[in-house]
N, C-alpha and C positions, 0 to 999 in steps of 0.2 A: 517573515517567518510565520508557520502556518502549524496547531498544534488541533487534532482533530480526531474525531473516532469514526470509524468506518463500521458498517453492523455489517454481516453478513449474510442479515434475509432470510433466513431459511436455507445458505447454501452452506455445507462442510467447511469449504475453502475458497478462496478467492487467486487467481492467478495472481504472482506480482506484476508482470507488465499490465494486468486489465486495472488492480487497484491503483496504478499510481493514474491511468488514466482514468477512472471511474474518481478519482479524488479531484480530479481537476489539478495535478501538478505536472500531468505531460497532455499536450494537447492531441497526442494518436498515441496507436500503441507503437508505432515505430519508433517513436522519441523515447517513446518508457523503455524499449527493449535496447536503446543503443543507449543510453544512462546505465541501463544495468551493466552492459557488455563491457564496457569502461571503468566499471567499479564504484561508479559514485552512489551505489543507493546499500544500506547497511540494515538487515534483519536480526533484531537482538541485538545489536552492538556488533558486531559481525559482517564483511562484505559477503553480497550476496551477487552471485555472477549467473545462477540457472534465472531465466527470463520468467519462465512460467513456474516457478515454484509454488507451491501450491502455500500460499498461505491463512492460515489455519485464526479462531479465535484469541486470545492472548497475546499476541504478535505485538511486534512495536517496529515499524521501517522508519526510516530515516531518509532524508534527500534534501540537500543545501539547505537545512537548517529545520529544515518541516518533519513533524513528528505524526507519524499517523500510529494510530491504538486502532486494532481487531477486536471488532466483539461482536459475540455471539448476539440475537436480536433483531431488534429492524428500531430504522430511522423514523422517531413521530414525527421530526418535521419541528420539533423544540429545540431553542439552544441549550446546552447545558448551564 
């Protein structure tokens, strides 16, 4: 179980199928997009079925147990 925050750079939003692969919990974006197509990945507590949703700071996704936090920012490369 994997519990982690994802900054988003300087970008708006981040696709869901590119975050789960940019997190390192799908190793292409194919696996991210066919987890999502399936139902297993949940945005807000919520299933989340569009692949490429744009998602935004304040976010919270979910996948077999792994909790990923959006936020606005960028990664110094420190653990919390």
């Amino acid at each position: 179980m994997m519990r982690a925050t994802v900054y988003l750079e300087g970008q708006e939003y981040i696709a869901l199928c590119d975050l789960l692969k940019l997190s390192g919990l799908a190793e292409s974006g194919g696996q991210a997009k066919s987890w999502i197509a399936a139902g297993l990945v949940c945005r807000n507590g919520a299933v989340e079925l569009r692949k490429t949703a744009k998602i935004r700071s304040g976010e919270i996704i979910e996948f077999d147990g792994n909790l990923l936090e959006v936020a606005d920012g960028f990664d110094n490369g420190y653990a919390a």
